[in-house]
Each structure stands twice: as C-alpha cells, then as structure tokens.
C-alpha positions in Angstrom: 96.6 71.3 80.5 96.9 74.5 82.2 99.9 77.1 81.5 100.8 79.8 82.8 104.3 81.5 81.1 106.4 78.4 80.4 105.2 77.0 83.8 102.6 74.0 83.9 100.5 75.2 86.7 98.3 72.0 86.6 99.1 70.6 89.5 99.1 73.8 91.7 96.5 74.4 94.5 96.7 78.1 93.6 95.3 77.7 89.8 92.8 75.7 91.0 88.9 76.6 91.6 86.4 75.3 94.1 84.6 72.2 93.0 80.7 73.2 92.5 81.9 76.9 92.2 81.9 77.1 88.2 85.2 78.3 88.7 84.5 81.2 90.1 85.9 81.0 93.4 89.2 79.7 93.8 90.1 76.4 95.6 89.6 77.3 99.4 90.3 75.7 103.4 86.6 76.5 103.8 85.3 74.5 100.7 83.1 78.1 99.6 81.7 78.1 96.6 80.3 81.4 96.7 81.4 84.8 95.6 79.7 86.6 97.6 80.0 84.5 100.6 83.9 84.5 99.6 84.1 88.0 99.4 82.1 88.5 103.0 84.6 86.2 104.6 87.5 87.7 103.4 86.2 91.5 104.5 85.9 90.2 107.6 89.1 88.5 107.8 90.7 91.6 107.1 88.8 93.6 109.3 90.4 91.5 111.7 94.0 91.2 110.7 93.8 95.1 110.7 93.6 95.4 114.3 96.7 93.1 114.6 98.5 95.5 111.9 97.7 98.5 113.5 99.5 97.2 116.6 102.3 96.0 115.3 103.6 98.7 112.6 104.9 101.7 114.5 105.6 105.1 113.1 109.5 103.9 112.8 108.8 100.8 111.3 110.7 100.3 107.6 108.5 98.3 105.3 110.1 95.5 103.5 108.7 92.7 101.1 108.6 90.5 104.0 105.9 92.3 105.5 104.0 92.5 102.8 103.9 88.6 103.0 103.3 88.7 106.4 100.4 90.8 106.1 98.8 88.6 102.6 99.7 85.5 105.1 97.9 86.8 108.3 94.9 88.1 106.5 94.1 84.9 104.0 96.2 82.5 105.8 92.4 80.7 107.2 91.2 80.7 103.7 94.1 79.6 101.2 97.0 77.4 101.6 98.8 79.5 99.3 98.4 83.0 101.4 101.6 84.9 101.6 103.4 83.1 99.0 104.1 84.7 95.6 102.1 83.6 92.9 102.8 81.6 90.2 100.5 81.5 88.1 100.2 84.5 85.3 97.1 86.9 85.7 95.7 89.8 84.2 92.7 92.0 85.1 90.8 94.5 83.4 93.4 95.0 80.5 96.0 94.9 82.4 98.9 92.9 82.1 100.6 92.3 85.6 104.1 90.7 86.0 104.8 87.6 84.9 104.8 84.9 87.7 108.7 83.8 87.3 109.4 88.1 87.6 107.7 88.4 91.2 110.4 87.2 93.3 113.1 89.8 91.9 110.5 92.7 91.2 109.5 92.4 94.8 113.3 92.4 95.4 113.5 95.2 93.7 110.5 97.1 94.9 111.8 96.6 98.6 115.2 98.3 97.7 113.8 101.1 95.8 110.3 102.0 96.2 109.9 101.0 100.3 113.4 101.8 101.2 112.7 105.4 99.2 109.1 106.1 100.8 109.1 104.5 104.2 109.0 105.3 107.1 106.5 107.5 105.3 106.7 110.4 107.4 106.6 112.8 105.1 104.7 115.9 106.7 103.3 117.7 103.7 100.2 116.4 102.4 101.7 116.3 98.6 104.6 114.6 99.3 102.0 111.6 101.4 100.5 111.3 98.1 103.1 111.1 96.0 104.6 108.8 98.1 101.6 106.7 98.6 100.6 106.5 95.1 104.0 105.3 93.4 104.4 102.2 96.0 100.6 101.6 95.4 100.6 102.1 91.8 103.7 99.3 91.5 102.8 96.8 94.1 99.3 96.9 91.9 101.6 96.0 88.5 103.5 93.4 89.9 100.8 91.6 91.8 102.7 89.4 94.2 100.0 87.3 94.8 97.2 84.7 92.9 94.3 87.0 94.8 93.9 89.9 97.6 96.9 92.2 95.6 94.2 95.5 95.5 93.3 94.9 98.9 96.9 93.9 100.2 97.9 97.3 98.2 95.5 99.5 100.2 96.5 97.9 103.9 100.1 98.8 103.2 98.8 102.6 102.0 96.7 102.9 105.1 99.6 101.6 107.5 101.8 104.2 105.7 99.5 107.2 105.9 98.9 106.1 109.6 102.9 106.7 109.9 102.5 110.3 108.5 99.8 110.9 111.3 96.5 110.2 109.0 93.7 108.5 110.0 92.6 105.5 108.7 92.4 106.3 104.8 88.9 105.8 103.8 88.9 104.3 100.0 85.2 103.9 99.6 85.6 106.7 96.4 87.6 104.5 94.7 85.5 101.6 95.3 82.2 103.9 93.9 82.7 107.2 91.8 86.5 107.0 91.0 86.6 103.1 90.5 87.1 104.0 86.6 89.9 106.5 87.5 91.2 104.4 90.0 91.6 101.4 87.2 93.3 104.1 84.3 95.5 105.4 87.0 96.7 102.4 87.8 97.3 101.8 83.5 99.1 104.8 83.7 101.3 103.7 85.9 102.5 101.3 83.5 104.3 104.2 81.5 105.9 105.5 84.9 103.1 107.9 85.3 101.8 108.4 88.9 100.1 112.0 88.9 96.4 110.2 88.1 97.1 108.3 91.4 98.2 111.1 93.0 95.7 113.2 92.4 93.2 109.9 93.3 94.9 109.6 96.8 94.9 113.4 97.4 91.1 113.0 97.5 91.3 109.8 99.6 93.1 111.6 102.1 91.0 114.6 102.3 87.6 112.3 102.3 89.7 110.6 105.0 90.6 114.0 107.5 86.8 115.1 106.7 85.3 112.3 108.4 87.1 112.1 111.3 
C-alpha cells in the first residue's frame, strides 16, 4: 500500500501511473504511455493556454492562489482529472524536499497573503527590483509545489505573466533549461534557507536574454 505522509494515497487517481507505462507516466484522460509523447502534448497544451493567459491577466491584475489554480487547471485540465487541484500526494525531486501534501492548502494561503499580495501587480520599473521580485515568488511556489506534476512549468507561466506586467517581453527561459539548469536546481535549494540572490541573479540573465532577442 501506497503512503504518502500519514495519508493512504492508494486509491487516488493522482498517485497512480498509466497502465503499460512502467510507471513512468502518470495516469492520464489520453491513456499515453509515453514520456516523450506526454511531454509533447503538454508543451503544446501550454502553448495554447498561453494565449488565453496573455489575454486575460492585465497589467492591474492582483495574482492570488486562485489563479494559480486556474492557470494548472486550464493548461492540464485535457490531460489529468486532477489538474488544478492541490496535490496530495508527497513528492520530492532532485534532493529536494517539497512541502508536505496536508501543508499545501495553508502554505498557498500563506503565499497569496505574503509573497503575491507583496510582489504583484509586479510593476516594478527597475530591472533589479523585477528580479528580485520574480525570483522570491518563483523560488517559493517551486518549494511548496502545489501540484502532483506541471509545478516548474506552472512556476514560470506566473513569472512570465508578471514580467509581462512590468512591460517585458515574453521571458525566454531556454538558459535555464540548457547551461544554467544546474544553477537553476541549487538556486532553487538555496531557497530553502531564505536565500534568493542565486535566483536573482538566474532571472537577471533571463531577462536580459529575453530584451536581446526581441
């Protein structure tokens, strides 16, 4: 039997894998069993959603936890039952030890009145200040990882939509994704110990990469 925490996570659709995928690709509405495929569909489900996102979130909009849903739920909502609802199973990735699954509903609680209520609208106009402010909601959203799969990905729409509010373009994170993927992963351990300057120093780049190939 399956556990997650003091949970038992048996029965839930979320903990559960694909039949024929050797458990590598979690229990879908599509019945895919590849990675590869999985991870093709999902780009271009997001590639999608974003045009919808990009309409919808002016430069005046407030961010909430709600949204955050909304977004996880609008992107993944064709390929799991589950999208936009907090996770309850326990993860970890890489090392890193994310929330635990009973946590997520107050820590997003608590990362709505805090960190979003702090940081958006993020109109910030100096470029340092973007950073910073991108970096600390990314870094944290990362650590508590609302949701069983798509957090990273989830993370990065909100930065983008928040840098689009401070006049950016569309932030361009293919260096963390190549060269900085190492950084990107001990930034986001540093983060653990309140410290965002490795972020911010990761999304400083991003943002200039970003302006440069306008």
């Amino acid at each position: 039997m399956k556990k997650a925490g003091r949970y038992d996570v048996s029965g839930l659709v979320e903990a559960q894998f694909e039949s024929g995928s050797d458990e590598r690709v979690l229990r879908n509405r599509l019945g895919i069993q590849s990675p590869m495929e999985m991870d093709v569909t999902k780009t271009r489900a997001l590639e999608t959603a974003m045009v919808g996102f990009v309409g919808r979130f002016d430069e005046k909009h407030c961010f909430v936890a709600a949204d955050i849903r909304e977004i996880h739920r609008c992107w993944l909502g064709g390929i799991y039952e589950w999208a936009g609802e907090y996770r309850r199973v326990n993860v970890s990735k890489g090392g890193i030890p994310f929330a635990a699954a009973a946590l997520v509903p107050d820590l997003m609680a608590e990362f709505e009145s805090g960190i979003l209520a702090r940081y958006t609208p993020c109109n910030f106009k100096d470029r340092a200040a973007i950073a910073r402010a991108l970096a600390e909601t990314h870094v944290e959203l990362v650590l508590i990882h609302p949701f069983r799969e798509g957090n990273g990905r989830a993370a990065r729409v909100l930065s983008i939509l928040r840098a689009l509010q401070a006049g950016l373009p569309l932030l361009d994170f293919s260096l963390i994704a190549e060269e900085k993927k190492q950084d990107y992963f001990a930034a986001v351990q540093a983060g653990l110990d309140k410290d965002y300057a490795p972020m911010e120093r990761l999304f400083a780049e991003i943002i200039e990469q970003s302006l440069a190939s306008m």
